[in-house]
N, C-alpha and C positions, 0 to 999 in steps of 0.2 A: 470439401465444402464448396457450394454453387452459392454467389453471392447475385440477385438477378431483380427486374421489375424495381430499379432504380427509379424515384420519379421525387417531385415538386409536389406537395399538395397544400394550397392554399385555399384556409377556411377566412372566415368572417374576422374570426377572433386570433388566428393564429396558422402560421406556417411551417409544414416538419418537410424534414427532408426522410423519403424510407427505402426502405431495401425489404427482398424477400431472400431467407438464407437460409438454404436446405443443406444437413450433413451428409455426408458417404459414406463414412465409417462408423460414426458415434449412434449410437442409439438415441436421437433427438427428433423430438417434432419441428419440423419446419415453423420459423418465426419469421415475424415481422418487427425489422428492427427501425426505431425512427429516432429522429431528432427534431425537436419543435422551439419556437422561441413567438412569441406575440407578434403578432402583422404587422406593430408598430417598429417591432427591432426588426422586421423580414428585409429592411432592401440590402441587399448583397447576401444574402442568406442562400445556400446552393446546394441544391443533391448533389455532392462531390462524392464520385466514386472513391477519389483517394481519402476521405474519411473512413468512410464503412471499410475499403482495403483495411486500414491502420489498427480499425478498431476489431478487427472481425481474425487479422493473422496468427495472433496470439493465440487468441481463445482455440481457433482450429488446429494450430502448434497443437495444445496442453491435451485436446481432445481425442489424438490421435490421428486427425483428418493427417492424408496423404498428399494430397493437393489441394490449391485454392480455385475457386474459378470463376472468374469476376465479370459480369457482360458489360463495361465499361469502359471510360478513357482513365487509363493511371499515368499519370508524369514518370516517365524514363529515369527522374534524375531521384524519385522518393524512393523508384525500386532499386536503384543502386544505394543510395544512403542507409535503408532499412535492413541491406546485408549485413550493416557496424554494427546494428542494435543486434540481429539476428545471432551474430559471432558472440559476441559481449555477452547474455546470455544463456549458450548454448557452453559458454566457459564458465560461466558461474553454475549451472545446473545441467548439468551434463543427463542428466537423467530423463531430459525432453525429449534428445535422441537431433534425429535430421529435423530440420522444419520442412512443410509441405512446401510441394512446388506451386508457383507463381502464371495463372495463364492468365491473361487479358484480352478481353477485343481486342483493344486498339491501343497506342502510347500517345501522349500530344505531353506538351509543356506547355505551358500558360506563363504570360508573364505577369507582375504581381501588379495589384492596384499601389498606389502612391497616398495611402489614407489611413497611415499610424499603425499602433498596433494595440492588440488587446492582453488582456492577462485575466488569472481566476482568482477568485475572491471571495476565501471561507471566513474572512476575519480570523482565522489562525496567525498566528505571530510570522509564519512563513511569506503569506499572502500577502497581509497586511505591509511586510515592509519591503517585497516587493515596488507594490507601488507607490510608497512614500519614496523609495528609493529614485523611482523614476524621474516621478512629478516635482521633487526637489536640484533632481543633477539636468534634465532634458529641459529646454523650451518646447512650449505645447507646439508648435509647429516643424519640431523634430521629427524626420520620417517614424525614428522607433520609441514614442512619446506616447504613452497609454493612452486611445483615446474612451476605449471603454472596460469595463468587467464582465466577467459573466460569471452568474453566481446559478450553479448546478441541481436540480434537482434528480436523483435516481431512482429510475421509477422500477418496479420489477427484482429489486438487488435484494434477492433473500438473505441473504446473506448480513445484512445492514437492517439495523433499527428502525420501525416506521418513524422515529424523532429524527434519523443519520438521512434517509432517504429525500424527507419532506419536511424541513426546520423552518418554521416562520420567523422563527426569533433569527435567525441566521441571515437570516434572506431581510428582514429589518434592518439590523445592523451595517451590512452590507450596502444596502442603500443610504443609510446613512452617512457614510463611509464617503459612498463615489460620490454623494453632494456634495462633500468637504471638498476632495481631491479634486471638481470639476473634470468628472467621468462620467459614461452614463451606463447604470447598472442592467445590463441584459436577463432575464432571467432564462433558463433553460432546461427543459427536460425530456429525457433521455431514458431508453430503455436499452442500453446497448450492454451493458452489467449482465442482463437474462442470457447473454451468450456466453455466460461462463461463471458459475454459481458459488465459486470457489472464493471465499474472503482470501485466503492466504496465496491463493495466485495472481488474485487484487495486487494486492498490498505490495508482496515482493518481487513481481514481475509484469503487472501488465497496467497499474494504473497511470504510468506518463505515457503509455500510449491510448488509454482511452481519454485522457483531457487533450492530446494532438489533435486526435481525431476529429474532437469537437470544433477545435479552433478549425479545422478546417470547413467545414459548414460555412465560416465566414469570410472565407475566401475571397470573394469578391466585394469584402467591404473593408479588410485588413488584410497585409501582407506579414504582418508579426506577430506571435505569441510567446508571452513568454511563462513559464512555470514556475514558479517559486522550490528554490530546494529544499528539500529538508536537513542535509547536513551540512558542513561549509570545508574546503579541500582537503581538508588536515584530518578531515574524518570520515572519508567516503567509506563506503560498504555496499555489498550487492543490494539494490530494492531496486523497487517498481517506477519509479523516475529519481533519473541518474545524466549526469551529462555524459556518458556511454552510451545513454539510450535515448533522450526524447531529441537529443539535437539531429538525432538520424531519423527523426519523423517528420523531414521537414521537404517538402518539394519546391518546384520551382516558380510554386503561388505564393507557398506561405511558409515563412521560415519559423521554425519553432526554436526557441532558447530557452535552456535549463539553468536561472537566474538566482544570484543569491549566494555561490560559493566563497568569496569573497569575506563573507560577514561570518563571525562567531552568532550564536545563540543569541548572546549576550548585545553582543553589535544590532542585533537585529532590534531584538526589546529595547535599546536605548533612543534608536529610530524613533520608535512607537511613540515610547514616553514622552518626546518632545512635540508629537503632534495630540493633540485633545481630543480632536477628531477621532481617531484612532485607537489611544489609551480608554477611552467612554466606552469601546465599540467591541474589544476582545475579545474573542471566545474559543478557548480553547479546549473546553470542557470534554473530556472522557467519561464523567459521571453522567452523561445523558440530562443534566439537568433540567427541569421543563420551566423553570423562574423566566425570572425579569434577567439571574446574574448567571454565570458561572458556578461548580455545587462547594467551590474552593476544598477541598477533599481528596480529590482523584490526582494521580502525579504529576501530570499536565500542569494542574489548576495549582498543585505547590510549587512545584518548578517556577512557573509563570509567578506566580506573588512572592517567589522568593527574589529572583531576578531584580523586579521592581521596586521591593525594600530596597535590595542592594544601589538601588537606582536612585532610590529616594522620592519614587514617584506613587509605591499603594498607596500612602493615603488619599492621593489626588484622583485616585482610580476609579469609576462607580461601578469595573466590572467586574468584581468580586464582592464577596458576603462580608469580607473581612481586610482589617485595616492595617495586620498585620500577622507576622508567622514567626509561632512558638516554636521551644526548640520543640516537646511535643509533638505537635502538627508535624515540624519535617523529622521527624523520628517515625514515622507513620511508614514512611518510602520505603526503609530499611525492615520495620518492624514485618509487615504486610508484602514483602519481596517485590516492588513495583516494578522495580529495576531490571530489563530485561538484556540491555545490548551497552557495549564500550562507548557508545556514543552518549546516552544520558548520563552516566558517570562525567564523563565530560561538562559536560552541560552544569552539574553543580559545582566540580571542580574551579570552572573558570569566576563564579560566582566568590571566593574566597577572599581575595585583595582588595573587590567592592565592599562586602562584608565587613571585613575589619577594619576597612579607612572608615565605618560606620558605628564603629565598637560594637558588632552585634558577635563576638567571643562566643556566645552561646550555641549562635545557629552554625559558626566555622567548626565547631567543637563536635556539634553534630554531624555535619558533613563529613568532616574527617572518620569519626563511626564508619559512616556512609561506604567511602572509601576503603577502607579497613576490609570491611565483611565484604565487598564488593568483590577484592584482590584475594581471599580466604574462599569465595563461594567459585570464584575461578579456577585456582590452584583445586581443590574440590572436585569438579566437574573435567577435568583436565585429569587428575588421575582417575576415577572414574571410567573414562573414555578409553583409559589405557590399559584396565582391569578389563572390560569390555573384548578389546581387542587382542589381547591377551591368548583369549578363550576361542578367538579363531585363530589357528597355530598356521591354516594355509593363506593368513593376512589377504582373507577376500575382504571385497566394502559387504559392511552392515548397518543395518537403522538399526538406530539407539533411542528407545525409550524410555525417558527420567524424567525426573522430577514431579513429584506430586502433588505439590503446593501454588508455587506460580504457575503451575502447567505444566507436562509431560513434553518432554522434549524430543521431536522429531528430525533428526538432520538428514539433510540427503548427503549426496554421496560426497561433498567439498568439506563436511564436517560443518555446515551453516546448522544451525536450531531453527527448527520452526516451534511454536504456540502450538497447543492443544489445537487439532481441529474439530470445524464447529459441531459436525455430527459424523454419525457411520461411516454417508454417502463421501462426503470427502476424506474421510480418514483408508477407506477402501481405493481412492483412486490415488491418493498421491502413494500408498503399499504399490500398487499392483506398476505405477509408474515409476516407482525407484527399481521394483525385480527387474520390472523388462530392462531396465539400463543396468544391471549389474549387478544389485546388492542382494549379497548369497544368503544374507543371515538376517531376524529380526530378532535383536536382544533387547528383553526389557529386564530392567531393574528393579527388582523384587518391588518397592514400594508402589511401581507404576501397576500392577498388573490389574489394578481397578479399569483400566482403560477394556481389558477383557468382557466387562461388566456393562460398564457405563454407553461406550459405543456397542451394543449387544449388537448389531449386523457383522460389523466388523470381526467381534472375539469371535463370532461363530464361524465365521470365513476362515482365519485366521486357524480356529481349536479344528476344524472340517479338513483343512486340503495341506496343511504343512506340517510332517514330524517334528514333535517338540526331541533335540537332540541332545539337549544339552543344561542340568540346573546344578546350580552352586548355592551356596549360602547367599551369593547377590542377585544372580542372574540367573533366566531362563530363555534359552536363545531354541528360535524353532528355526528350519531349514527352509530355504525358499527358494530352491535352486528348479524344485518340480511339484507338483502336486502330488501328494500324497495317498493315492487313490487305499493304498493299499494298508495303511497306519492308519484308520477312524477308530478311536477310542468311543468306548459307549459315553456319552453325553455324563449320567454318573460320575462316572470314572473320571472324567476330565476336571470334573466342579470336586472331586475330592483332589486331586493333581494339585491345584491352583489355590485350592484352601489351604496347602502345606505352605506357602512360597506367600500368600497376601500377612 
């Protein structure tokens, strides 16, 4: 990947910082990647090469690019710290392989401006008490004293909802928000997401470093950013910003921290509660909801209203539909399998003590359910996995696909789950990225073998180039060690195979 044609462009209305990024390896049209924010937020605004570096190394990792090649100045001291993210990584997904090599014009260090710092601001419960956090422990004249937000627009992210992309109501809230906290809300957007079309490489691997990136744009008008976490110490897990990873996105303009490990779930939402500002302003909606509210519904939106019972604070709340949560409603989570990882288990778990100093018996009574089938679909899945491997006696690694209700379960090779992917096109790259790193076998589980169907690019790839070697009562495990030029079942043949086994 050649990152090049680095420049400033200031319009009337608005100033981006852009790049032109051509691949070497990957089959891509050269793009034009930018970052923009209004004339009015422009002074200290910067085509920094060590942005587009941060935001650009990943994607060209996941890509297969071999090398980087940046015609810039990159800080010495960001390309030593982005080895720790690089290692961190490269240990959780083994499957990425080397990262590309690193060439630069030039190296300089920059020393930082002396002008606070910023943070991001979706109105999510993360975000939001973030900077309640700040603005209550810091005096506003603290070097690291939020002096603004910036509330993200993604332009280009196929991958994401044109409501996830471009939210008004978010972007409202938001402002609303930084009035209260006496911040001033940035808007910004970004098409740097088009460099890598992958939600699930988003998500679990490269999203604290494309919010890095950003903050670096502002380089010369902050020296801080900080990210809000999503989990707190006692619950880390591999994802896509982690203090493994965004603090080693940090040069010696602009230090990035990965903020918030400290607080439970719970910690964070009782923050909230006590500012008005804030509890009014919520949004942590997964139901896409296009209202005034939240769709109170989606696991998020019950999580979040259960919490706040717990807190004593939904009634006072206007950002939800509802003023309170049946046992019902949170029987929904369990019913509907919302539940995907040990961490939101958590998250209801802690919820219990508040619950019953509240006498709500009903809703702890369901929780424990909760719990129950939580530790039952574990133990589940867990033998499963071993029935699986079982079936490869030379114990190579295999992807495992299961589950056909909450999603089809992909793991790579750490034994991590991924989610259904969104179509073919990624469900063909993250296969072809797990073989090359190792994994000999794809076993799916009889109920999954819809995935055959449904990503039709894929089953054909899939039914076309690899001997099916192996079916049982649960399992059909194909060989992927080579292509199988020489095993093409007639097309027929295969859709009667698969009809025995759905």
């Amino acid at each position: 990947m050649r990152i090049g044609e680095i420049k400033l462009r200031e319009e009337s209305t608005f100033v981006r910082a852009e790049a032109q990024v051509v691949w070497d390896n990957a089959n891509r049209t050269p793009l034009l990647v930018y970052v923009s924010t209004p004339q009015k937020f422009g002074e200290g605004f910067r085509a920094d090469a060590n942005g587009f570096f941060i935001a650009a190394l990943l994607a060209a990792w996941h890509s297969g690019e071999e090398r980087l090649q940046i015609d810039g100045e990159l800080c010495p001291l960001l390309l030593s710290n982005i080895n720790a993210a690089l290692m961190t990584l490269r240990s959780w997904y083994p499957e990425l392989g080397a990262p590309p090599v690193v060439e630069a014009t030039s190296l300089k260090s920059e020393l930082p401006v002396a002008a606070g710092a910023l943070s991001f601001l979706s109105c999510g419960i993360d975000s939001l008490a973030t900077l309640r956090a700040n603005r209550t422990q810091l005096p506003a004249e603290h070097p690291a004293a939020i002096k603004s937000v910036l509330m993200v627009e993604f332009d280009g992210a196929s991958f994401m909802t044109e409501q996830e992309r471009s939210n008004t109501k978010r972007i409202g809230a938001a402002a609303k928000v930084a009035a209260d906290a006496q911040v001033t809300a940035i808007p910004v957007e970004t098409n740097l997401l088009s460099l890598d079309t992958d939600g699930w490489f988003f998500t679990y691997k490269w999203h604290g470093a494309v919010l890095s990136a950003i903050a670096h744009f502002f380089s010369g008008r902050f020296s801080k950013a900080f990210i809000a976490s999503t989990y707190d110490a006692a619950n880390l897990e591999p994802w896509g910003s982690h203090p493994l990873l965004d603090n080693y996105y940090s040069s010696a303009r602009m230090r990035i921290e990965h903020h918030g490990l400290h607080l439970t779930r719970l910690d964070k939402t009782s923050l909230i509660a006590d500012w008005p500002a804030g509890l009014q302003n919520i949004l942590v909606c997964q139901g896409k909801d296009g209202g005034a509210t939240n769709c109170g519904g989606c696991e998020k939106c019950i999580r979040t209203m259960t919490a706040l019972l717990a807190l004593g604070k939904l009634e006072d709340c206007g950002s939800f539909p509802r003023n309170d949560v049946t046992p019902e409603l949170l029987r929904t989570v369990r019913e509907y399998e919302m539940i995907y990882n040990q961490s939101q288990v958590g998250y209801y778990r802690e919820l219990v003590p508040a619950l019953k100093a509240r006498g709500r018996d009903d809703l702890v009574a369901e929780i424990e359910d909760l719990l129950e089938w939580w530790k039952q679909r574990e133990a589940a899945d867990s033998t499963l996995a071993q029935k699986a491997a079982d079936l490869i006696s030379t114990k190579d690694k295999f992807i495992l696909v299961d589950r056909d209700q909450f999603g089809c379960l992909l793991p790579d090779t750490n034994g991590r789950y991924w989610g259904p992917p969104p179509d073919s096109e990624t469900a063909l790259r993250e296969l072809e990225s797990l073989r090359r790193h190792g994994s000999r076998y794809l076993v799916f589980h009889r109920p999954s073998l819809w995935w055959l169907d449904y990503y039709r690019d894929f089953g054909d790839y899939v039914k076309e180039s690899f001997p099916l070697v192996r079916e049982t009562s649960d399992f059909v495990v194909f060989d992927l060690s080579a292509h199988s030029s020489e095993i093409n079942l007639p097309a027929q043949q295969w859709e009667t195979r698969i009809e025995n086994f759905a």
